[in-house]
N, C-alpha and C positions, 0 to 999 in steps of 0.2 A: 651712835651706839656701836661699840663691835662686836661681831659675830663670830662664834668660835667655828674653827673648822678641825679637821683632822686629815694629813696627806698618810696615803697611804702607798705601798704598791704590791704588785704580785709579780716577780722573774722583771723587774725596774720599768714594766710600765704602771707607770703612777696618777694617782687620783688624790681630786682635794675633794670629801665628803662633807656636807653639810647637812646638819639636822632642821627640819620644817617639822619635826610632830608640834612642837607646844607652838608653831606660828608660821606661816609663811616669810619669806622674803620677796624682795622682787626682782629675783632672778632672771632677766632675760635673757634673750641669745646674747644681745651683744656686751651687756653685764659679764654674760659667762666666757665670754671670748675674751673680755678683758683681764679678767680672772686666773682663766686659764696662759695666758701668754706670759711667757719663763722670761722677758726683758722687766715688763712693767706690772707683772700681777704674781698669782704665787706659782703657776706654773705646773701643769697636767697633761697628759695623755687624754683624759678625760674628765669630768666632771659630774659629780655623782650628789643629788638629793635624798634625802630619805623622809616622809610624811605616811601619814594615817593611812592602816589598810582601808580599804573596802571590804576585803575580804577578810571574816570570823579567824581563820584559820591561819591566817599571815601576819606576820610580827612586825613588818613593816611594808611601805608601797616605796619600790627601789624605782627611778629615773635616773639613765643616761643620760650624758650630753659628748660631744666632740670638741673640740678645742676651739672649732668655730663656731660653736651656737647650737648646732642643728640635734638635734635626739636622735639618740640611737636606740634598737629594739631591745640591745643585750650586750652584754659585755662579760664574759668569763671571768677574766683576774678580776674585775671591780668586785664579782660576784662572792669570790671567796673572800674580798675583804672584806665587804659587808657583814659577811657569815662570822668571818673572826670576831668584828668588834660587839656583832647581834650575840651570839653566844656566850662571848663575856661579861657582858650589859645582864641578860638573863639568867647567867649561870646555866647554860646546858649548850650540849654539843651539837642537838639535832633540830633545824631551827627551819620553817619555811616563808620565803617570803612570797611577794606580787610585786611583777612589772607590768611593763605594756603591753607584753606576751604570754601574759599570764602565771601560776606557783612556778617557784624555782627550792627545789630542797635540798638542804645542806648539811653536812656532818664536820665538825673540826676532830681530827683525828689526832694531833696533838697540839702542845703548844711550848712555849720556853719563854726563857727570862726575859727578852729582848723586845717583848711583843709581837713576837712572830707564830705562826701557826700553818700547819698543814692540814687542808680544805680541800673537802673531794662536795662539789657542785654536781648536783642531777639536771641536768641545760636542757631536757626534754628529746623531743622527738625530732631527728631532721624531716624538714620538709624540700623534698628533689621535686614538687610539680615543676612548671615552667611558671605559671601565674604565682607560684606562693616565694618564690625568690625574689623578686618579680624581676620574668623578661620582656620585652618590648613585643614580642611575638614566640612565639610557639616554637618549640625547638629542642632536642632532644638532651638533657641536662646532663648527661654523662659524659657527652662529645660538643661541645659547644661549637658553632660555625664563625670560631676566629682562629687567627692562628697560633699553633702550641693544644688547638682543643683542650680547654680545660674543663673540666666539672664543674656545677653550679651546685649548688642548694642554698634555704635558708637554715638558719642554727636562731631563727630571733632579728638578723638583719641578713645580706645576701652579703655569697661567699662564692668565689671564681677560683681554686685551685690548679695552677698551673704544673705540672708532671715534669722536673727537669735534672738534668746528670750540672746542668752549670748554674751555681743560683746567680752568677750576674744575671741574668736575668731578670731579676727582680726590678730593676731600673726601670722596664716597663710599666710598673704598676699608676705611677701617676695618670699616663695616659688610657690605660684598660679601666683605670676606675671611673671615669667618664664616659667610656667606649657605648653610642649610644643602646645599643642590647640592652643595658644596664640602666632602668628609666630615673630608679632612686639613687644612681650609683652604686657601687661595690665594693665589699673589701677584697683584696685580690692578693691569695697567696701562691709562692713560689715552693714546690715540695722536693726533697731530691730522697730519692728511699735510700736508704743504707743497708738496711736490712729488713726481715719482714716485721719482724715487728719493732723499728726502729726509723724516724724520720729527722732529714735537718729541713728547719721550714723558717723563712721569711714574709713576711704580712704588708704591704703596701694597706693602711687601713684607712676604710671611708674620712675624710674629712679630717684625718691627724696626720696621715703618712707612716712611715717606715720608724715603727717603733718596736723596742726590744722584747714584748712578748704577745700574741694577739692569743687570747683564751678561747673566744668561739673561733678564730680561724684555726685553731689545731684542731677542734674539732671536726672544724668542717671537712679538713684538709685528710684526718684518718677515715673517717666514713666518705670521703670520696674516691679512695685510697682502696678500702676495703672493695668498693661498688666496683673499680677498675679492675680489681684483681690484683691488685698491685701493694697489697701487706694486708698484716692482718685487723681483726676487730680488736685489739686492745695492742696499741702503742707508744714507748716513747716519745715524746714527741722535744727536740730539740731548740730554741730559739737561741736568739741572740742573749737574751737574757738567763737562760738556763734551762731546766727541763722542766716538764711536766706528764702525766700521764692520761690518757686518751683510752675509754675504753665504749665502744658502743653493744651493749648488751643485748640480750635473743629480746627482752620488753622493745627493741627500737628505742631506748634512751640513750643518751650519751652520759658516760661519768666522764668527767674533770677535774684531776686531785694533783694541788700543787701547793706550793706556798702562799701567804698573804703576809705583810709584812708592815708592822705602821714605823714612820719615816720616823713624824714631828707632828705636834699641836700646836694651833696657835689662834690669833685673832685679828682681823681685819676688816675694815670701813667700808662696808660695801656701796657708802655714798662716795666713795673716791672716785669709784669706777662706772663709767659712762652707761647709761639704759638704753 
């Protein structure tokens, strides 16, 4: 039997969303790895489920994956797509769901012919402990003891922002994202300010790599930004992909308001692909 999917993406990092409310599949890691790989499956940045809240108040329970299998705590752009297709599905603009990390609330602020939509995501509270990032040991998350010191916090998964005038730099990231400090690994971004409230930023991302837009890494990246002194609390925020906007508010939330954009639908034998 095939199973419908929907790819979508946000600033061209892209996801294939699949619906579990009316039934599970058997989605595994290496199911999703196969899935996800752009030679012999349909091909993502990530890989996004959607099934039955828990929670009264949530429209749906949203699951990450990474293009190798593994979950991830949170994903920005998948987030606004989610928002886009939830809000249309229901007819309204203001919609909240449940992840692994608990409500995520969402506003579609507009939308056009194309199936595309502008999405401002509430990504919640960062958390800068050392243990809630998590680091391998205790250590001061504003100044990290490697080198380049970058800032840590979590946004939902861990985020290494590195402060730089050259983004080659960025090339590092494969290695820093294993760097043992980092027990779960890391997504590790490269930030170069341009102005204060203006950043160009690249994302080495946990377990996909060097993709064209990381949504909680802009976040991460301005509220570590602001913490340094180093720009302000509401910023552009740059990618490969195109912009977005970054604002961490006096509540300690972060908004996230960018595009969502669906590619293509379609349907696929998920017995082709290896469990």
């Amino acid at each position: 039997m095939k199973t419908f999917f929907q790819k979508m993406h946000g600033l061209g990092n892209d996801f294939v969303i699949i619906d579990e409310r009316s039934g599970s599949f058997d989605l595994t890691p290496t199911r999703i790895a196969s899935l996800a790989d752009r030679r012999r499956g349909i091909g993502c940045d990530q890989f996004v489920t959607l099934s039955a809240p828990a929670d009264s108040k949530a429209a749906v329970f949203v699951r990450f994956f990474n293009p190798d299998g593994s979950e991830a705590g949170a994903c920005g752009n998948a987030s606004r797509c989610v928002a886009s297709l939830l809000g249309q599905e229901r007819e309204t603009d203001r919609l909240t769901f449940e992840t692994r990390n608990g409500l995520l609330k969402a506003e579609v602020l507009s939308r056009d012919a194309t199936g595309g939509a502008v999405v401002t995501v509430d990504m919640g509270s960062p958390q800068t402990d050392w243990q809630a990032v998590p680091l391998a040991k205790a250590a001061d998350t504003l100044r990290l003891p490697l080198a380049g010191e970058p800032a840590a916090l979590s946004m939902g998964n861990p985020h290494a922002t590195f402060f730089v005038e050259d983004l080659s730099e960025a090339e590092r990231g494969p290695e820093l994202e294993v760097d043992p400090i980092f027990p779960d690994r890391a997504n590790i971004g490269f930030a170069r300010i341009d102005a204060p409230d203006r950043m160009r930023l690249r994302v080495w991302e946990r377990g996909a790599g060097f993709t064209l837009a990381c949504g909680s890494g802009a976040c991460a990246a301005v509220v570590n930004a602001a913490r340094r002194g180093l720009g302000e609390r509401r910023m552009t925020v740059e990618v490969d992909g195109g912009e977005m906007v970054i604002a961490w508010d006096a509540d300690d939330h972060v908004l996230m308001t960018g595009p969502a954009q669906l590619a293509f639908e379609g349907t696929v034998d998920l017995e082709a692909y290896p469990k």
